[in-house]
N, C-alpha and C positions, 0 to 999 in steps of 0.2 A: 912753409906752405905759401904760392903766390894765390893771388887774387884776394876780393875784399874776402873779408869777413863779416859775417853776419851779425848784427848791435842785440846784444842779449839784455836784458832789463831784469832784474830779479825784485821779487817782494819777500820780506822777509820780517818776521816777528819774536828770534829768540835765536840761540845758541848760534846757528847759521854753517852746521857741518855740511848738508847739503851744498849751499854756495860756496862752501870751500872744496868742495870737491870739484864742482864747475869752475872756479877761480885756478884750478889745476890741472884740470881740462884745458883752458884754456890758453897756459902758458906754453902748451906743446905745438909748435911748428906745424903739427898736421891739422890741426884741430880750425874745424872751419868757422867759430864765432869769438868773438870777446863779449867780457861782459862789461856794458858799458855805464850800468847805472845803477845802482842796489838803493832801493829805497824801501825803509820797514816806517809799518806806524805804531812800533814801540821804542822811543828816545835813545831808551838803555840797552838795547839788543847787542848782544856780544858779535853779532853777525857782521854791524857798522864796523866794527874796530877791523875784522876780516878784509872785509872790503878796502879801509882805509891802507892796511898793511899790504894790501896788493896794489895800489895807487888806482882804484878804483872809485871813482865819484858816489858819493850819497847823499843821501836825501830820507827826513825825517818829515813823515805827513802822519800825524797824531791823528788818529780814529775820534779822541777826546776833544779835542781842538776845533770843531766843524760838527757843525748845527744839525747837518744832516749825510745819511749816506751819498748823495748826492753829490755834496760840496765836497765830500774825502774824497772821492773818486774824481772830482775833475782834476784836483790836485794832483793827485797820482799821476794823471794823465799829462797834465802840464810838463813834472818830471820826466817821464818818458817821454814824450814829444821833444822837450829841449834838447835830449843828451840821444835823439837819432834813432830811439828805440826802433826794432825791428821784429824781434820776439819777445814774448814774457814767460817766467819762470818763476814758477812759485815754491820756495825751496823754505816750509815750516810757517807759513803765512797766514794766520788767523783770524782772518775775518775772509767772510760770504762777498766774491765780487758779481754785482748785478750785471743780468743777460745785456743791457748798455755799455756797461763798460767791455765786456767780453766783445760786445760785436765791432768796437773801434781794432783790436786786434783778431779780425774772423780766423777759426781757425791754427792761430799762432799763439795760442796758451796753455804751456804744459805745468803738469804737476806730479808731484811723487808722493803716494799713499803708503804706509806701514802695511799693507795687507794683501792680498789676493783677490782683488777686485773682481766681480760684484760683493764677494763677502765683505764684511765687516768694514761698510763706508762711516765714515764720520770719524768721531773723537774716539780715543783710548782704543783703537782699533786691535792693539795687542793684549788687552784684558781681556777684549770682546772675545780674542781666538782662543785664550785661554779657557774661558768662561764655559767655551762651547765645546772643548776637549777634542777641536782639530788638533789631527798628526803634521798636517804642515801648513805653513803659512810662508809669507813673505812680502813682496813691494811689487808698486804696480809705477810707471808711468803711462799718466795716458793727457789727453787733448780736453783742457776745460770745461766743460760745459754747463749752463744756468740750474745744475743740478749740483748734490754736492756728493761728490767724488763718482760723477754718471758716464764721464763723457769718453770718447771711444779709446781702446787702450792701444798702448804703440808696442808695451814689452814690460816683463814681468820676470819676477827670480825668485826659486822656490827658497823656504827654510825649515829646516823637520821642528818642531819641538817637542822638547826635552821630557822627560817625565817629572828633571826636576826645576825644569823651569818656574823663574818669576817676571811680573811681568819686565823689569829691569835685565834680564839674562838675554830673553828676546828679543827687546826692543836692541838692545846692543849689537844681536848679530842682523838683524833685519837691517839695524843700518849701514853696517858695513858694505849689506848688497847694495842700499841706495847708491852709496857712494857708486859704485862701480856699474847701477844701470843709469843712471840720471844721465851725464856723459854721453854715454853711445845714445838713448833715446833721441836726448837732442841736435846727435850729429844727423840718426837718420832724419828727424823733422825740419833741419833748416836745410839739410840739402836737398832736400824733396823725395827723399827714399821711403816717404810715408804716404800716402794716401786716406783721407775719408771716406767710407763705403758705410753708409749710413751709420749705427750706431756701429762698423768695425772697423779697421784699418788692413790696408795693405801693405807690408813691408817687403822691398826688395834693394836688398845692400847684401854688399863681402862686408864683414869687419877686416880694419886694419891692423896690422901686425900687434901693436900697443895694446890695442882692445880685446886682442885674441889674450893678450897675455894677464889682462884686467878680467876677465870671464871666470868665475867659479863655476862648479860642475853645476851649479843649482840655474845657472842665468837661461833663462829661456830665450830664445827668439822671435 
């Protein structure tokens, strides 16, 4: 691909298959960003070791470490800022970022949810679908906002479940869609193929060849 590339900034707080997926994304020639800076504010995150195996910079900002939310978050900031950040992505990031920090990046903060957004926001979101004995479920990416999991959606991928699901069956294949929406999401959002229309988005893009071939019957548009 010529021209720049968009500076991707990831937070991250465990396993890190998300940002491996973006870390994969990103090694393909078409793919319009890199990621330039993975910072989690958990020490041990298996996510770090990801990052460092892609030769990706990181950065460890301890939640525990810092007096107040406040002080975690300018650090954060700090990180980003040195290493060019230009988007943020939140790929399994546990903790609440306040409407301040979201507004130094307006608009440029995505996330991937386990669920069908508006249903089932928040934690353990696939016990929730369970619980409630929907026929399907699946993953949402959508644009941050001072809500938690509120803000407007960019694209979404069904998943049926099972009759003998548990919630480990589920979460397994729900991730596997992540994998494969997280990616295009973020290609439509830094190239500008997304728009805000108050709490919706507009989407207008072709996918490319790659992504047509990354697309399960379930990915929505």
């Amino acid at each position: 691909m010529s021209g720049r590339r968009v500076r991707l900034g990831v937070l991250v707080s465990g396993s890190g298959s998300n940002l491996q997926a973006l870390l994969d994304a990103c090694a393909r020639e078409d793919f319009p960003a890199e990621v330039a800076c993975v910072v989690s504010n958990v020490p041990t995150a298996y996510a770090l070791e990801r990052a460092r195996a892609a030769g990706v910079a990181t950065v460890v900002v301890d939640h525990k470490a810092h007096a107040s939310k406040p002080e975690f978050e300018a650090a954060i900031l700090d990180a980003l800022r040195s290493a060019g950040v230009e988007w943020v992505c939140l790929a399994g990031f546990m903790r609440l970022l306040s409407a301040d920090f979201l507004g130094r990046f307006s608009g440029r903060v995505l996330n991937i949810h386990p669920s069908l957004l508006p249903s089932f926001p928040g934690l353990h979101a696939q016990r929730q679908a369970l619980e409630r004995g929907v026929k399907v479920t699946g993953c949402t990416v959508h644009f941050v906002d001072a809500g938690t999991d509120t803000g407007p959606i960019i694209g979404q991928a069904a998943v049926p479940v099972l009759p003998e699901d548990d919630e480990k069956s589920l979460g397994a294949r729900i991730l596997a869609e992540e994998h494969r929406l997280y990616p295009l999401a973020v290609r439509l959002a830094v190239t500008g193929q997304v728009s805000i229309d108050g709490t919706r988005t507009r989407v207008s893009a072709v996918p490319t060849t790659s992504e047509l071939a990354l697309r399960s019957p379930g990915a929505v548009k």
